[in-house]
C-alpha positions as CSV (number, residue, x, y, z in Angstrom):
1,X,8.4,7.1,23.8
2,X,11.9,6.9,22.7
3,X,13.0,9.0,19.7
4,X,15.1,7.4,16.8
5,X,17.4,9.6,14.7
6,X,17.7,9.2,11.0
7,X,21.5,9.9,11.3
8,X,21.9,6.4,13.8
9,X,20.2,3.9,11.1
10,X,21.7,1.3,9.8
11,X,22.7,1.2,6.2
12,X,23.5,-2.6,5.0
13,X,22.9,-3.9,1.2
14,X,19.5,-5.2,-0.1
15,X,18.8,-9.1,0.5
16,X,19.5,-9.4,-3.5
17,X,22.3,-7.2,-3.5
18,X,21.2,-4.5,-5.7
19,X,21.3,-1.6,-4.1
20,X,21.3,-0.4,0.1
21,X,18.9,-0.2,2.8
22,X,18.4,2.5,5.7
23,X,17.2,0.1,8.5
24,X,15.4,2.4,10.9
25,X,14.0,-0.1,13.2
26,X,13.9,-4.0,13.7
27,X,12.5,-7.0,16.0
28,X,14.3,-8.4,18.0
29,X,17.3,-6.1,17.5
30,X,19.6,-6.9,15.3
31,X,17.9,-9.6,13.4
32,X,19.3,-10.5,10.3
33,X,16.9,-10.4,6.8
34,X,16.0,-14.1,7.8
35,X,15.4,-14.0,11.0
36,X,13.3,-10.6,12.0
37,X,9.6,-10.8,13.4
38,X,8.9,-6.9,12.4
39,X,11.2,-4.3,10.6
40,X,10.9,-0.5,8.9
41,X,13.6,0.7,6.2
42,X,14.0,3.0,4.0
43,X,15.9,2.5,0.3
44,X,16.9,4.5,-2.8
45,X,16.0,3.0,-5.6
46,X,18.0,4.0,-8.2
47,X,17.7,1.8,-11.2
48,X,14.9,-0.4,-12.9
49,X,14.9,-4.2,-11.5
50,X,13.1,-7.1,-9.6
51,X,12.5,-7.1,-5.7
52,X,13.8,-9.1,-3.0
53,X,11.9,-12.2,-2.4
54,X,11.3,-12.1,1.7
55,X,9.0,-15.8,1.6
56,X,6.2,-15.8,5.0
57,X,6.5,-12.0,5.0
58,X,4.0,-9.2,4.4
59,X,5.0,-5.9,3.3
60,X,3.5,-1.9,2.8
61,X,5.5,0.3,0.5
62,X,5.0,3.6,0.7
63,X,7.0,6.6,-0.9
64,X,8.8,9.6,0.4
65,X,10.9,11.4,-1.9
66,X,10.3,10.9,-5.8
67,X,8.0,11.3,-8.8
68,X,6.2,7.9,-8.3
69,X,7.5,3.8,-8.7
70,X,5.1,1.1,-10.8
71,X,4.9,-2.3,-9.1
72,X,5.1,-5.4,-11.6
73,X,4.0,-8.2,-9.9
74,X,3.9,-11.8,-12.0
75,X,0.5,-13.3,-12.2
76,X,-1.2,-9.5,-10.9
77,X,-1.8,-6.4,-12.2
78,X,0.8,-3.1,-12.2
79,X,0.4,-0.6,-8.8
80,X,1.7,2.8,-9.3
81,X,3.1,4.0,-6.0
82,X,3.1,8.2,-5.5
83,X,4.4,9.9,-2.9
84,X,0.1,11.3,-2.7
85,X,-1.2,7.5,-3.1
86,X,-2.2,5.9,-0.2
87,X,0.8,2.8,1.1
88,X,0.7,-0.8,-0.6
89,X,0.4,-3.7,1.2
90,X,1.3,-6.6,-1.1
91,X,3.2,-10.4,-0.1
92,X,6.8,-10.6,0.1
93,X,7.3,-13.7,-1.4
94,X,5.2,-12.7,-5.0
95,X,7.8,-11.5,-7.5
96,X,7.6,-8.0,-7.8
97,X,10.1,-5.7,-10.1
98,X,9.7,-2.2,-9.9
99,X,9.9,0.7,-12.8
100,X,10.9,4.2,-11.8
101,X,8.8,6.8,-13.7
102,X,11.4,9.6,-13.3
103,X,14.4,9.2,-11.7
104,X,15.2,8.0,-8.4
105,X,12.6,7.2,-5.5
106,X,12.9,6.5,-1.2
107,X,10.9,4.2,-0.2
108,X,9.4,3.4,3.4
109,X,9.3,-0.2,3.4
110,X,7.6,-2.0,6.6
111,X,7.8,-5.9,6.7
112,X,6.3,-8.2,9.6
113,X,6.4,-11.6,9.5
114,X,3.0,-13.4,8.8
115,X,1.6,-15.8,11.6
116,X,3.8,-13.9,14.8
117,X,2.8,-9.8,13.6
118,X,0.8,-8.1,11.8
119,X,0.9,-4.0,10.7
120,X,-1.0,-1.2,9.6
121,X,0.4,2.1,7.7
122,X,-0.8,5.4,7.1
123,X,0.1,8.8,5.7
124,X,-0.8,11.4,8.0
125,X,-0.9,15.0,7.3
126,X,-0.6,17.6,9.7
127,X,-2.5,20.9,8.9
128,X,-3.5,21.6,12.3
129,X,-2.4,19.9,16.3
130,X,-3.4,16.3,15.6
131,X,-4.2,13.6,18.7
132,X,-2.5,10.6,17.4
133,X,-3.7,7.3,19.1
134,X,-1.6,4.3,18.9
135,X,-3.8,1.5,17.2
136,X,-1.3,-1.5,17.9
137,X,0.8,-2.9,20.2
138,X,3.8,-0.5,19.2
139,X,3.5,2.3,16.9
140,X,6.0,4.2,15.0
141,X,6.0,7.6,13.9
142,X,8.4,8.3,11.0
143,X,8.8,12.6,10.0
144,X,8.8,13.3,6.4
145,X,10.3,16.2,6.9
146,X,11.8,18.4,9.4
147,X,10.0,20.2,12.5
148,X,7.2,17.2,13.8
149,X,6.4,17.9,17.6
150,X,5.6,14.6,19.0
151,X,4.1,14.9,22.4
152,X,3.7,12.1,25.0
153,X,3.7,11.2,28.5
154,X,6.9,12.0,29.0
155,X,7.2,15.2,27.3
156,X,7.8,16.8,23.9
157,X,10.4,15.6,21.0
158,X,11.0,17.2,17.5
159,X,11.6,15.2,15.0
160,X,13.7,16.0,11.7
161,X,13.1,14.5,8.4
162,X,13.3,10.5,8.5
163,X,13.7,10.9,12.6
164,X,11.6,7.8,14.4
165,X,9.5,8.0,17.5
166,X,8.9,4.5,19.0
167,X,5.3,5.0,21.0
168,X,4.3,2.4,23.4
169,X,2.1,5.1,25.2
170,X,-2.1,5.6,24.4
171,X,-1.6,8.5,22.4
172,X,0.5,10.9,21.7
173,X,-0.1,14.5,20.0
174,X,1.7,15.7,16.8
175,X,2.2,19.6,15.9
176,X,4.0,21.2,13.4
177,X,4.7,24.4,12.4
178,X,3.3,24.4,8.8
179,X,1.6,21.4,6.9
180,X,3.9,18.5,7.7
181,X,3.4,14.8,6.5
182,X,3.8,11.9,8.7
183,X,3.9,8.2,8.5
184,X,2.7,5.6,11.0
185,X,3.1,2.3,11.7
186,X,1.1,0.7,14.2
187,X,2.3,-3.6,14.8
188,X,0.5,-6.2,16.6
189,X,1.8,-9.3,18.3
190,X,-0.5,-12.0,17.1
């Protein structure tokens, strides 16, 4: 397990240049927005406007801070995205804009490239000690907020808000000391 902390991201602009992006983790490292297999930000969105197009990628939003964001997609139906609703997998390369309902939103944004990996995400909350088992090949464990105990092999790391653990172990177990919300990420190598 090796632990990631939010402070270490990378911040660098969005691929259309309209705002930034917390890169929290990326494969290989240090791939550019061309040229990554897998990768997991985090943005503010701050105004009304269209998404990057990322063509041959999938993506899950989810969100973590913020009343809720409503997906436009051409040629599909709205989504509404709330921080209670469940993540939203849609292509990367459909044009998508994106309509804040009331003010500003973080999004978790998890991208793999179609045909090399594939991912899974889930919102996890924590009422009670929860066995966690990894699913994929790598799974990632992102804190919503502060105080997640993750334990593994190796020991026992607490994560603050935004903090990553990176689990290529079985399982690992999660505590906290109140309810606590976590989200997972679980890749495959196809």
């Amino acid at each position: 397990m090796r632990i990631l902390r939010a402070a270490d991201y990378r911040v660098m602009p969005w691929k259309n240049g309209g705002g930034e992006t917390t890169e929290i983790a990326a494969f290989p490292d240090g791939a550019g927005l061309d040229a990554f297999d897998w990768r997991v930000s985090m943005a503010r969105v701050a105004t009304d406007g269209p998404f990057s197009l990322f063509p041959g990628i999938d993506r899950t939003l989810s969100l973590l801070e913020g009343e809720a964001l409503t997906l436009s997609f051409e040629g599909r139906s709205s989504v509404v995205i709330a921080a209670a609703t469940p993540p939203y997998a849609f292509p990367g390369d459909v044009a998508v804009s994106g309509l804040l309902t009331d003010g500003s939103v973080v999004d978790l944004n998890v991208m793999t490239r179609r045909g090399r990996w594939r991912h899974h995400v889930q919102r996890v909350t924590l009422e009670n000690p929860h066995p966690l088992p990894r699913l994929g090949d790598l799974m990632l464990v992102i804190a919503a907020q502060d105080g997640v105990a993750v334990t593994g092999d190796a020991g026992t790391e607490t994560l603050m808000a935004r903090d990553t653990a990176i689990v290529d172990e079985k399982a690992v177990h999660l505590a906290a000391d109140g309810p606590a919300v976590v989200y997972t990420v679980d890749l495959w190598r196809l």
